[in-house]
TIVO-2410 file (N, C-alpha, C; in nm, 3 decimals):
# residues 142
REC num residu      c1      c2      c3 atome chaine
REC   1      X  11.548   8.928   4.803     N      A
REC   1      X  11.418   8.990   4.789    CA      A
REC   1      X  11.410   9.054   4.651     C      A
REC   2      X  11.310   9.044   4.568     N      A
REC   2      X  11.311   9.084   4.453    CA      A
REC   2      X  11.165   9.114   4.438     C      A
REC   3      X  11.093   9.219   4.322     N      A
REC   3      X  11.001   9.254   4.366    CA      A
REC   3      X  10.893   9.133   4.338     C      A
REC   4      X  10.889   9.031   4.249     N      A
REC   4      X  10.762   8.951   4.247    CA      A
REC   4      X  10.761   8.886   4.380     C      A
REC   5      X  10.876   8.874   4.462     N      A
REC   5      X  10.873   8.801   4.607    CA      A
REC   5      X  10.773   8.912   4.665     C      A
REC   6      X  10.739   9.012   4.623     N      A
REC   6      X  10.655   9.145   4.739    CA      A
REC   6      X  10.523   9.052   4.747     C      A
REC   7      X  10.503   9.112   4.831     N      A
REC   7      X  10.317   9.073   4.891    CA      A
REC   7      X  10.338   9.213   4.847     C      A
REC   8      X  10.183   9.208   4.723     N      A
REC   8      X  10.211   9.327   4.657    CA      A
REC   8      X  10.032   9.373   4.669     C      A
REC   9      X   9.970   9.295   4.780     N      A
REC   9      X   9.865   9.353   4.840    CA      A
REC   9      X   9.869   9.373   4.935     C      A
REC  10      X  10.029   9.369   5.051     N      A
REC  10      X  10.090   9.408   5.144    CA      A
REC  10      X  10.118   9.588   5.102     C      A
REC  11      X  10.217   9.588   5.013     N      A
REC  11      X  10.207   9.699   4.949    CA      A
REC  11      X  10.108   9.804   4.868     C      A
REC  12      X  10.003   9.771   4.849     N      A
REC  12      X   9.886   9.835   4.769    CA      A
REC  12      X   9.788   9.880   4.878     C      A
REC  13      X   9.765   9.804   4.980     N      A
REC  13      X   9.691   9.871   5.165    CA      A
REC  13      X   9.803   9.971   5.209     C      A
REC  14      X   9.932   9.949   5.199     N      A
REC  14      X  10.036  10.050   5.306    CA      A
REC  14      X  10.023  10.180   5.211     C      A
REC  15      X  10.006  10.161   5.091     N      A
REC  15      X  10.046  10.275   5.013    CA      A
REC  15      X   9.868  10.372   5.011     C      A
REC  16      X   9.768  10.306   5.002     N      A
REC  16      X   9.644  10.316   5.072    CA      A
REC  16      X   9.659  10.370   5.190     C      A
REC  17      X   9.689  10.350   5.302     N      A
REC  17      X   9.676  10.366   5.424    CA      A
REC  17      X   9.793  10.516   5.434     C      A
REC  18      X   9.902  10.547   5.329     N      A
REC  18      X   9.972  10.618   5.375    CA      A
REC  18      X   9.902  10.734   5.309     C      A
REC  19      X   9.858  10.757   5.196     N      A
REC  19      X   9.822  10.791   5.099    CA      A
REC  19      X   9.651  10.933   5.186     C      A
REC  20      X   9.568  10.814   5.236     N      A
REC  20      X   9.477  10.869   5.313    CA      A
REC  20      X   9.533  10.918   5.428     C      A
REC  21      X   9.641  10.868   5.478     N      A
REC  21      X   9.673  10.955   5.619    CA      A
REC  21      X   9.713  11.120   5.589     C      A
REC  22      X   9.838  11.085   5.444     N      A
REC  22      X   9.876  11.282   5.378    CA      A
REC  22      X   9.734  11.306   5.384     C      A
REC  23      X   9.596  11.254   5.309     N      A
REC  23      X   9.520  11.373   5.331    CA      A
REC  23      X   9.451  11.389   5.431     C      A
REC  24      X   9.445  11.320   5.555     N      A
REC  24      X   9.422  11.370   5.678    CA      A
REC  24      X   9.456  11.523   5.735     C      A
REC  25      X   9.606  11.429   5.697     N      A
REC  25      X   9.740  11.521   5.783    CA      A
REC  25      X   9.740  11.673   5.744     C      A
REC  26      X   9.718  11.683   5.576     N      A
REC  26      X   9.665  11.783   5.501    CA      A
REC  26      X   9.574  11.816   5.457     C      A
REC  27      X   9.463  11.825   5.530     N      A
REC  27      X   9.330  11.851   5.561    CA      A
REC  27      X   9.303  11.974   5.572     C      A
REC  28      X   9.233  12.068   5.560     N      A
REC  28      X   9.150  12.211   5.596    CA      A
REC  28      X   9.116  12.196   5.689     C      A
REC  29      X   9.092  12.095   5.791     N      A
REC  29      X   9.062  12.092   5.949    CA      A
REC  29      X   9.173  12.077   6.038     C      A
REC  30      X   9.289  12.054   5.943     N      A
REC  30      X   9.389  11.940   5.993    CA      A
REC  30      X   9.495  12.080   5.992     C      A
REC  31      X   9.639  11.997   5.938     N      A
REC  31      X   9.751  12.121   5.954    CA      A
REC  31      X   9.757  12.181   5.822     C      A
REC  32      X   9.715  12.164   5.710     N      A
REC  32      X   9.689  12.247   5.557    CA      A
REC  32      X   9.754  12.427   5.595     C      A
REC  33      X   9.618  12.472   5.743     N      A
REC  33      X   9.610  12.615   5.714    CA      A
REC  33      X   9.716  12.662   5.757     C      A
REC  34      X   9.765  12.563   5.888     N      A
REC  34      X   9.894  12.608   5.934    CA      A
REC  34      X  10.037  12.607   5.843     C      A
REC  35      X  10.029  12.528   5.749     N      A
REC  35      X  10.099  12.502   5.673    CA      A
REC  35      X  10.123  12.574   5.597     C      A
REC  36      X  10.026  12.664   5.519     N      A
REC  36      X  10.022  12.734   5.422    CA      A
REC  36      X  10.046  12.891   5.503     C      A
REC  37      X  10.025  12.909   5.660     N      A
REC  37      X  10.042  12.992   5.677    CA      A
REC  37      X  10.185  13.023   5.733     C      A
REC  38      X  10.277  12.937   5.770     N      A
REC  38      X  10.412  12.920   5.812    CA      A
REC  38      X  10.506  12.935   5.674     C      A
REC  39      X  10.429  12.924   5.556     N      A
REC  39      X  10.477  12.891   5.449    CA      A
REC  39      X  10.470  13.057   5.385     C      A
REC  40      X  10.372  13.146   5.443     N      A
REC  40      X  10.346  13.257   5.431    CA      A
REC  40      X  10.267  13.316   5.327     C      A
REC  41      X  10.162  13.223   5.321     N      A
REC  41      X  10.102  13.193   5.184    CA      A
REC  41      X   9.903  13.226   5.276     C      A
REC  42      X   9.856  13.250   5.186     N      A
REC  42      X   9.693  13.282   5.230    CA      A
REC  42      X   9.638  13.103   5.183     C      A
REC  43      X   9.585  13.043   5.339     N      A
REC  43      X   9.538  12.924   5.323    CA      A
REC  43      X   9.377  12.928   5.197     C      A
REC  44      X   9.347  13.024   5.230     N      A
REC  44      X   9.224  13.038   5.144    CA      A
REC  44      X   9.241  13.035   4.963     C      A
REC  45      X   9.397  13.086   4.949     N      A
REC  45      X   9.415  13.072   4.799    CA      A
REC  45      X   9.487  12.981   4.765     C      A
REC  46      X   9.406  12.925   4.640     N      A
REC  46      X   9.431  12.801   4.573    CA      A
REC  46      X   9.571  12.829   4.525     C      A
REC  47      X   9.663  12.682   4.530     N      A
REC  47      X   9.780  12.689   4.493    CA      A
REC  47      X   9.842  12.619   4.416     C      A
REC  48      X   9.953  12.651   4.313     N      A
REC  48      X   9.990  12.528   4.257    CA      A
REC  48      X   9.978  12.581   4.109     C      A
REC  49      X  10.077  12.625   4.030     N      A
REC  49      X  10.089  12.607   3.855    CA      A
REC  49      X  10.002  12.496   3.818     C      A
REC  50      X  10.028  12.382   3.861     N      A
REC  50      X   9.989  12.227   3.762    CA      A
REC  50      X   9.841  12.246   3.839     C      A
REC  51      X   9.767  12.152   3.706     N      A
REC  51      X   9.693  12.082   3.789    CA      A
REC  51      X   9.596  12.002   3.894     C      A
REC  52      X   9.515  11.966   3.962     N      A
REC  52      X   9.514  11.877   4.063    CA      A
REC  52      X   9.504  11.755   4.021     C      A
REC  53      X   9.522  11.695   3.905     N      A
REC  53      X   9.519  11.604   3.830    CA      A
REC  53      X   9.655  11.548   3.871     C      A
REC  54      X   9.740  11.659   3.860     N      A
REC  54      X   9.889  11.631   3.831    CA      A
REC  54      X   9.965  11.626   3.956     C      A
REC  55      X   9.929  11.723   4.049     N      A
REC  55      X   9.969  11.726   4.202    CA      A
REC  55      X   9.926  11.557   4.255     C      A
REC  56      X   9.801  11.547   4.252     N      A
REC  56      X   9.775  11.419   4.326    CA      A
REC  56      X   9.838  11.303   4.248     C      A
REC  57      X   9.844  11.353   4.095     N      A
REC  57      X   9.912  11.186   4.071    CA      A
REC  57      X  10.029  11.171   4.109     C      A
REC  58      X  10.145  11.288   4.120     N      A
REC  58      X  10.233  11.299   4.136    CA      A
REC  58      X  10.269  11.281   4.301     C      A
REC  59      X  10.173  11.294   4.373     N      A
REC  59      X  10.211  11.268   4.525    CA      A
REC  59      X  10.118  11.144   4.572     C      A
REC  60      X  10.061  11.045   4.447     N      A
REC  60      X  10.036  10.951   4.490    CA      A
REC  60      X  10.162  10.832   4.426     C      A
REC  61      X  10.215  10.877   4.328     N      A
REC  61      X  10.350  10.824   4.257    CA      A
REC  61      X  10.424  10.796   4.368     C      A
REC  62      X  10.476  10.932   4.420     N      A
REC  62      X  10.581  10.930   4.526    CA      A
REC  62      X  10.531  10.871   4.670     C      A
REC  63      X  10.406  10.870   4.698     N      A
REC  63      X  10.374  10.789   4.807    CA      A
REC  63      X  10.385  10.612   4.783     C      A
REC  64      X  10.372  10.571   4.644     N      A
REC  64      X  10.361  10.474   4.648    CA      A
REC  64      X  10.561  10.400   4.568     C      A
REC  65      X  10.615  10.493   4.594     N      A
REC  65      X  10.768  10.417   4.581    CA      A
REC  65      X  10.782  10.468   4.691     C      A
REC  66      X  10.744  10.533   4.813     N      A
REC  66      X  10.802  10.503   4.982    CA      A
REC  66      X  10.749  10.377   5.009     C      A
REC  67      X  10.623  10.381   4.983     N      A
REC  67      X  10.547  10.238   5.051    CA      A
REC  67      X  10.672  10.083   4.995     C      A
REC  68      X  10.681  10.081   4.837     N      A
REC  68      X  10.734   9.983   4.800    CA      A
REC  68      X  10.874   9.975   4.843     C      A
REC  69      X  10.957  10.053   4.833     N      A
REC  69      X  11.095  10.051   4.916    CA      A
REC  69      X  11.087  10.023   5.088     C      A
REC  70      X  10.983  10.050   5.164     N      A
REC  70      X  10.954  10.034   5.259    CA      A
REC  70      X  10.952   9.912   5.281     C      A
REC  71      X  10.864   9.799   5.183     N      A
REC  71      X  10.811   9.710   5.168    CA      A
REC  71      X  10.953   9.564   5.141     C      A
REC  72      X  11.040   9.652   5.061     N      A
REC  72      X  11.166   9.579   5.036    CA      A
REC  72      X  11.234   9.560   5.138     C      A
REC  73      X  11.257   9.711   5.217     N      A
REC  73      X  11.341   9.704   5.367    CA      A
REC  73      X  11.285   9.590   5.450     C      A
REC  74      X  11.151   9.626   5.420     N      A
REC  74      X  11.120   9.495   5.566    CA      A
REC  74      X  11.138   9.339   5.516     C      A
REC  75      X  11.105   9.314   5.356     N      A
REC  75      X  11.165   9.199   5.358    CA      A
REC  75      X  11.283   9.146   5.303     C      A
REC  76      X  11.419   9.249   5.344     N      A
REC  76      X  11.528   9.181   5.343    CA      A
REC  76      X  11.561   9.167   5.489     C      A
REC  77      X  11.516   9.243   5.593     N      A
REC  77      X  11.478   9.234   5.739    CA      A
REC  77      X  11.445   9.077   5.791     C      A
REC  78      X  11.283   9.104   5.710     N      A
REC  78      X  11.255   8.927   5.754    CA      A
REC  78      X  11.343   8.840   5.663     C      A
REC  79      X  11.388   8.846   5.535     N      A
REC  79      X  11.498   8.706   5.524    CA      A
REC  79      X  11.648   8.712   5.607     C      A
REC  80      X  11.670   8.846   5.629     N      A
REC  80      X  11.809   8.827   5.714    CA      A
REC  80      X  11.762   8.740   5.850     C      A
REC  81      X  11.674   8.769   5.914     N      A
REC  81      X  11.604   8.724   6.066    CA      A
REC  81      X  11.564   8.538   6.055     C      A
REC  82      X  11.494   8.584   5.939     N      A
REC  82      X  11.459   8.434   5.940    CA      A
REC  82      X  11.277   8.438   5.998     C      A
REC  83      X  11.210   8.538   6.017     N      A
REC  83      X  11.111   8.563   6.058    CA      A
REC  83      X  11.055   8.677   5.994     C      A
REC  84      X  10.907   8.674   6.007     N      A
REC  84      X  10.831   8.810   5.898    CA      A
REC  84      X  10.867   8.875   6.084     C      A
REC  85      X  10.869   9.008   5.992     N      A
REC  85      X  10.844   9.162   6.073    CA      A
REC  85      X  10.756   9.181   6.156     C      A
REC  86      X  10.661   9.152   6.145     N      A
REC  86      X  10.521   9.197   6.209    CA      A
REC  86      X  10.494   9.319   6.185     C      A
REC  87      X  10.354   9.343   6.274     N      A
REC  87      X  10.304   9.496   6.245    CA      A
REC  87      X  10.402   9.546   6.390     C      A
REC  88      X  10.430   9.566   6.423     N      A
REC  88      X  10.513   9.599   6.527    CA      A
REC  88      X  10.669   9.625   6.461     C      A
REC  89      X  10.728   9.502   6.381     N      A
REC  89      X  10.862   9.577   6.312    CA      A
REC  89      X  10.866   9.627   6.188     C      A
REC  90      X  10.656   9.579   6.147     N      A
REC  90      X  10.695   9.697   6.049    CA      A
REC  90      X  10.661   9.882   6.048     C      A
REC  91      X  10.585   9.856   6.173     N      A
REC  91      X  10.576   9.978   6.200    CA      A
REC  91      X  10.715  10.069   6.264     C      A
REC  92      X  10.790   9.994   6.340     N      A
REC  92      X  10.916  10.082   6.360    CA      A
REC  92      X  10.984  10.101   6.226     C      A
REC  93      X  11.017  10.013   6.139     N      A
REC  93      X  11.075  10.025   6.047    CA      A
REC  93      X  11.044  10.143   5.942     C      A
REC  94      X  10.915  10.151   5.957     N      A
REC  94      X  10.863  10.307   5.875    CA      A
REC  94      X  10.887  10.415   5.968     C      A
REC  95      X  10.879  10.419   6.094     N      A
REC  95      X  10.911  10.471   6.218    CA      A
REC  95      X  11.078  10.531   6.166     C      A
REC  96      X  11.175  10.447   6.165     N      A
REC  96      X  11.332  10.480   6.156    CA      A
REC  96      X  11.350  10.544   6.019     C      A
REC  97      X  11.240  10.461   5.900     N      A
REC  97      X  11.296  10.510   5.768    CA      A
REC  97      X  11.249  10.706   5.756     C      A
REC  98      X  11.143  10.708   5.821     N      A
REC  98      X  11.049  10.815   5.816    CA      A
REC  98      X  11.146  10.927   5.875     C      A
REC  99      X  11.192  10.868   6.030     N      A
REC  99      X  11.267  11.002   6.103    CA      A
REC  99      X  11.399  10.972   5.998     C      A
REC 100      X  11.513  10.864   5.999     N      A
REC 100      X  11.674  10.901   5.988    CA      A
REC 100      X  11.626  10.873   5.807     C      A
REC 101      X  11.564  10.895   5.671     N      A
REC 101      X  11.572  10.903   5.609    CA      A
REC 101      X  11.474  11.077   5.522     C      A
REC 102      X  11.366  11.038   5.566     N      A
REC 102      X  11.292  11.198   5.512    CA      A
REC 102      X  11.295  11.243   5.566     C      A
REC 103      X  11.287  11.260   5.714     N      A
REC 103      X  11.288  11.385   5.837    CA      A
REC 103      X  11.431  11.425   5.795     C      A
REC 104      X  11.527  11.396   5.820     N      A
REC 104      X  11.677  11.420   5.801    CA      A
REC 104      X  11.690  11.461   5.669     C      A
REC 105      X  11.655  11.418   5.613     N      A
REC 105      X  11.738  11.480   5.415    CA      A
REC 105      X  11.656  11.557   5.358     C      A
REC 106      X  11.509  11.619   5.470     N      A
REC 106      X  11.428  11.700   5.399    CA      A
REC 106      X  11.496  11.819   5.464     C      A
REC 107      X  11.532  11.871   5.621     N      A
REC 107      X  11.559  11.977   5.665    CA      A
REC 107      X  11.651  12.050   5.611     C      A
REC 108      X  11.764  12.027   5.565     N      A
REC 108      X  11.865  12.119   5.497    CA      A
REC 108      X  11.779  12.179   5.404     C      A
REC 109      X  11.684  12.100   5.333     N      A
REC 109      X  11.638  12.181   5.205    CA      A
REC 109      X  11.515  12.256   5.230     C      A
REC 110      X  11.455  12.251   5.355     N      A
REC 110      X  11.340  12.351   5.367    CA      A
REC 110      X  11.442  12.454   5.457     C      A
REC 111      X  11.577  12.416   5.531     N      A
REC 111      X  11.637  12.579   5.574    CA      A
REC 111      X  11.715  12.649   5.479     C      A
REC 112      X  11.768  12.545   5.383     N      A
REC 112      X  11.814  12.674   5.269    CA      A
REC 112      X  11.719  12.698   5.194     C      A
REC 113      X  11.597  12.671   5.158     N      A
REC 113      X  11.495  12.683   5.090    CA      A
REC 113      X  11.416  12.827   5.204     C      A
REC 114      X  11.443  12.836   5.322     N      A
REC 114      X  11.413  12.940   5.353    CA      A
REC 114      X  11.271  12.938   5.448     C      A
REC 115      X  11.218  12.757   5.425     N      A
REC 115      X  11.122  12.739   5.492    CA      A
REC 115      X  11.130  12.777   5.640     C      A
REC 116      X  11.198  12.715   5.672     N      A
REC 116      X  11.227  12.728   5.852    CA      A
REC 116      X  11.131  12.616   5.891     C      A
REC 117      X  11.201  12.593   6.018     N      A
REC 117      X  11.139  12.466   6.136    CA      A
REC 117      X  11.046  12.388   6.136     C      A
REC 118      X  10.883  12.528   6.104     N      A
REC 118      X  10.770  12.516   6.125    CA      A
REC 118      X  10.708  12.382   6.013     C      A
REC 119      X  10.746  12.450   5.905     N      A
REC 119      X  10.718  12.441   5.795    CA      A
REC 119      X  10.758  12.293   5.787     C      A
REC 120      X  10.861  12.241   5.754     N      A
REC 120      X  10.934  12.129   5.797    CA      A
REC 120      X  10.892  12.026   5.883     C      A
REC 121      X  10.868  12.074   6.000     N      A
REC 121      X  10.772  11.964   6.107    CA      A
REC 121      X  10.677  11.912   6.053     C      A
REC 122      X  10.596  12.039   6.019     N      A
REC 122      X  10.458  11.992   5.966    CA      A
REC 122      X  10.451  11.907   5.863     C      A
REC 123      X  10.550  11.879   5.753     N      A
REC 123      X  10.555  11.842   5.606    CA      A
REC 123      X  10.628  11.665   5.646     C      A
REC 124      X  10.706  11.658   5.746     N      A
REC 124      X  10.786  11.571   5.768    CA      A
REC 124      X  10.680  11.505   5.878     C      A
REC 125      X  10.577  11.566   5.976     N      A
REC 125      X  10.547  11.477   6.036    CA      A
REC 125      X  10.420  11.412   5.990     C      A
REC 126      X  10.366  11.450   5.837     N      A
REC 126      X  10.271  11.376   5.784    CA      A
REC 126      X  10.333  11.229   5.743     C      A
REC 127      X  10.460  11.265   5.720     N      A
REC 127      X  10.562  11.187   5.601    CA      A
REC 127      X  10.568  11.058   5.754     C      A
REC 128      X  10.667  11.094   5.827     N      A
REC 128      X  10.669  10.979   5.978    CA      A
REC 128      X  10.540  10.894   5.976     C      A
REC 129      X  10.465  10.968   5.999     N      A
REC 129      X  10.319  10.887   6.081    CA      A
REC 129      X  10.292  10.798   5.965     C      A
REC 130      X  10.286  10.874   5.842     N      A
REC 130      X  10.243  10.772   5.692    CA      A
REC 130      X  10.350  10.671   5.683     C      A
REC 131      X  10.420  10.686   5.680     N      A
REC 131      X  10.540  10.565   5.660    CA      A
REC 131      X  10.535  10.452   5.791     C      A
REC 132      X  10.522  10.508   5.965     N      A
REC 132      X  10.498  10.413   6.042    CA      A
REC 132      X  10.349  10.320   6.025     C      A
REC 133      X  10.227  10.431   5.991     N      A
REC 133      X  10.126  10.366   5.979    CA      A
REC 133      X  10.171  10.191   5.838     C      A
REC 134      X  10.180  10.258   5.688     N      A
REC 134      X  10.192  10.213   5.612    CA      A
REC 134      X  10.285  10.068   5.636     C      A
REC 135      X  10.439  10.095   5.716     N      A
REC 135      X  10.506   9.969   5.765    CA      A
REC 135      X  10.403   9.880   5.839     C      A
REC 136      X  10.348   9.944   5.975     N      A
REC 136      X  10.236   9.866   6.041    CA      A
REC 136      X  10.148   9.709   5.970     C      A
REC 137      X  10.112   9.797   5.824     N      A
REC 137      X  10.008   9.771   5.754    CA      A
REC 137      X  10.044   9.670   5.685     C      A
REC 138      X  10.204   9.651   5.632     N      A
REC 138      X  10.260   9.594   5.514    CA      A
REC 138      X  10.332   9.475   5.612     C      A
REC 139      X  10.378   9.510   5.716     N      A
REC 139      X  10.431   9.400   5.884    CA      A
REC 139      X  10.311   9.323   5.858     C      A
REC 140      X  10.201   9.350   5.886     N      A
REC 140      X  10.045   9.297   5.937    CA      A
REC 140      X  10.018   9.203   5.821     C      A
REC 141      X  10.013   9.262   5.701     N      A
REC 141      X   9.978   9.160   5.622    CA      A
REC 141      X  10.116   9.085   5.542     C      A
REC 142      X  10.185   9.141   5.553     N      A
REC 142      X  10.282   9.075   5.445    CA      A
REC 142      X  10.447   8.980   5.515     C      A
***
């Protein structure tokens, strides 16, 4: 698998699709206030040194090298198998990468960081759902 082998409009919808789900997930209707308030921070005040220029490019950067590494996993998956993934293995596959890769290697650093549990769930379970949706998406078409 190498990247011109990508279905790289497989990858450009997942990273789309993951991309709009963070701002669901982090929404002002959504978990934002809870977030900011577990975080111990006033949801009402604007946050952030940089930017929103720089925040969003920067967390659309990093959304879109999960999507493409995502995109690799599943197709060294389908050439080991001998079959594409589907939206079904590619949705587990963002499913496994989401919990035993960012859920797992984010918690040490939001409990020595001092975040605690809350904080963590909330940040990690935008990250899960975006990565299962996004596999779904990249299974489906690619």
């Amino acid at each position: 698998m190498s990247l011109p082998e990508l279905n790289w409009l497989a990858v450009l919808a997942g990273f789309v699709v993951y991309f709009v789900t963070g701002a669901i997930w982090f929404g002002p209707k959504t978990f934002y206030p809870a977030w900011m308030r577990a975080k111990g921070l006033d949801p009402a005040e604007p946050q952030g040194s940089h930017g929103m220029a720089v925040v969003f490019g920067m967390t659309a950067l990093g959304a879109l090298v999960q999507v493409l590494a995502l995109a690799i996993v599943l197709g060294f998956v389908a050439q080991a198998t001998g079959d594409p993934v589907g939206p079904l293995g590619g949705a587990l596959g963002g499913l496994l990468l989401g919990i035993g890769l960012v859920a797992a290697s984010s918690l040490s650093h939001r409990l020595f960081g001092g975040d605690g549990f809350r904080v963590w769930a909330i940040e990690v379970g935008g990250d899960v759902v975006g990565l299962t949706l996004a596999g779904l998406v990249v299974g489906l078409i690619g």
